[in-house]
C-alpha positions as CSV (number, residue, x, y, z in Angstrom):
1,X,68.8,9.1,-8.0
2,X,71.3,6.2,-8.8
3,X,73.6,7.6,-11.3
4,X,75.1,4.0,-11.4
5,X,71.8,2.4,-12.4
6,X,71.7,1.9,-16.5
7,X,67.9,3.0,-16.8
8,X,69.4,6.4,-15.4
9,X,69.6,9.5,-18.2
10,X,70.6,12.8,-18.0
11,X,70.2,15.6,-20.4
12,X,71.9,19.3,-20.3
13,X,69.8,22.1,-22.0
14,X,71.2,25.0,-23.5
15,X,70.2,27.2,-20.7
16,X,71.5,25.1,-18.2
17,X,68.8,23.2,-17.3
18,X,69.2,19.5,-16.3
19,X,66.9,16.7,-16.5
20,X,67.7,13.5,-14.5
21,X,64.8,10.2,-15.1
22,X,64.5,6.9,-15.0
23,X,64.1,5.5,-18.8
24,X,61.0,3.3,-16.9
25,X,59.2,6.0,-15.7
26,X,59.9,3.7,-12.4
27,X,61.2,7.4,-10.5
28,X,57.8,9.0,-9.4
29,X,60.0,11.0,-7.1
30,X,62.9,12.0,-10.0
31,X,65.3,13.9,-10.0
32,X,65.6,13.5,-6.4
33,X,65.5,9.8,-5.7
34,X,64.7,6.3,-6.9
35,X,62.2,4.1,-5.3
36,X,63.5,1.9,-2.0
37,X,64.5,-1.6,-3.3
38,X,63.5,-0.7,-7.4
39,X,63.4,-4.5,-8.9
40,X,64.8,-2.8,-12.0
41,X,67.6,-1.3,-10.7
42,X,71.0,-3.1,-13.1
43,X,74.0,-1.3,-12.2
44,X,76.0,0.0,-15.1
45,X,79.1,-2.8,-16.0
46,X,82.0,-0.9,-16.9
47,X,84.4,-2.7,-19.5
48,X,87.7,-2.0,-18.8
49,X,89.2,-1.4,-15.3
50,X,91.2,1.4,-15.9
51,X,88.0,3.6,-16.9
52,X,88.9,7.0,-16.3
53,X,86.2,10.0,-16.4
54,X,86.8,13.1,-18.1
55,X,85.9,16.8,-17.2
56,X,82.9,16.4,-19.5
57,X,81.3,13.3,-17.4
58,X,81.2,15.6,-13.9
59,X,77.2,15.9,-14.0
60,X,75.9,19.2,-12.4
61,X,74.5,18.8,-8.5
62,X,71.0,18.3,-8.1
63,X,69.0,21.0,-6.4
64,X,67.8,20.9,-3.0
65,X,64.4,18.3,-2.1
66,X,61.3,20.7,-1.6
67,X,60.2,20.9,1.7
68,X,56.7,19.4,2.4
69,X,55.6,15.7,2.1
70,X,56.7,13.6,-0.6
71,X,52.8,12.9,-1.9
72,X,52.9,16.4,-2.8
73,X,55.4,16.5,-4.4
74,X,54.6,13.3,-6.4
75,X,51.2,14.6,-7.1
76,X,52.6,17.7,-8.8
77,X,55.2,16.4,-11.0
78,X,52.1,13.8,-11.5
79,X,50.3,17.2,-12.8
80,X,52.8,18.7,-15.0
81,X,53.8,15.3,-16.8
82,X,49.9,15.3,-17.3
83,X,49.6,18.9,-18.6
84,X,52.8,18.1,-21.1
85,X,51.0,14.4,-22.8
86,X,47.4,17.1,-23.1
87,X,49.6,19.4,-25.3
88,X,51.4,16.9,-27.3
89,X,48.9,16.4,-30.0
90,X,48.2,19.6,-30.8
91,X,51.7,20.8,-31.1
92,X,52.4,17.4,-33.2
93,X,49.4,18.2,-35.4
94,X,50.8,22.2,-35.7
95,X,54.4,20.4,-36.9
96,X,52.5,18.4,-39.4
97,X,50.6,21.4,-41.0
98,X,53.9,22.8,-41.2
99,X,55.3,20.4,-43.4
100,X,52.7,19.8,-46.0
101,X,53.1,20.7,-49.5
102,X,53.3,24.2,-50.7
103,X,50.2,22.9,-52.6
104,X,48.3,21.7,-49.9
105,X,48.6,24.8,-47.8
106,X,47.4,26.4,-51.2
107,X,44.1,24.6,-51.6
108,X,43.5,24.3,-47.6
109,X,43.3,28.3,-48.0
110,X,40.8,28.5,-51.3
111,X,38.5,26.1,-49.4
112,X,38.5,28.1,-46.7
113,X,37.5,30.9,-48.3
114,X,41.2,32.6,-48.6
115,X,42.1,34.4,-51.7
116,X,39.0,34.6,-53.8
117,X,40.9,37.1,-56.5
118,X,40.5,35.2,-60.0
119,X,41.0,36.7,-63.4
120,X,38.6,34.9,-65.3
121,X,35.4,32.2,-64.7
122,X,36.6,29.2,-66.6
């Protein structure tokens, strides 16, 4: 990919991992390349001349292209960027049950037939 390009980002995980994209989702074929003659490729201006990079800018290499034709390739990051956007709701909606009320969680149980243990009838 065009490291130089300012739609390009880069993100380290804490096992190592790295994620290269295009910002655009203009990449179909990221982390490996960018496609030929991208109209919104704007290479990044740097301010001063003297910009120097520091040990922490030295991004880690990219691993090797799998072999095969680049369609297939395409269609399976295609597939897992699919299976991700499926699982987002549900793991937002999980998060937001979360973070309700203590008294929320409290009635959501009694109505659904939680705790039924009362010491009187009034």
């Amino acid at each position: 990919m065009r490291e130089d390009c300012c739609h390009y980002e880069s993100r380290t995980y804490d096992d190592g991992e790295v994620a290269r994209f295009c910002t655009l989702d203009l990449a179909p074929e990221a982390p490996w390349r960018c496609p030929e003659g991208c109209s919104r490729y704007e290479r990044i201006l740097m301010i001063a001349s003297d910009f120097e990079r520091g040990s922490l800018a030295h991004a880690p290499p990219v691993e090797e292209e799998p072999a095969g034709p680049v369609e297939d390739t395409v269609d399976v990051l295609a597939d897992a960027e699919a299976i991700v956007a499926a699982a987002i709701p549900d793991v937002v909606a999980e998060i937001d049950r979360e973070r309700a009320p203590w008294w929320t969680r409290l009635l959501r149980r009694r109505r659904d037939g939680g705790d039924d243990f009362r010491l009187s009838d009034r």
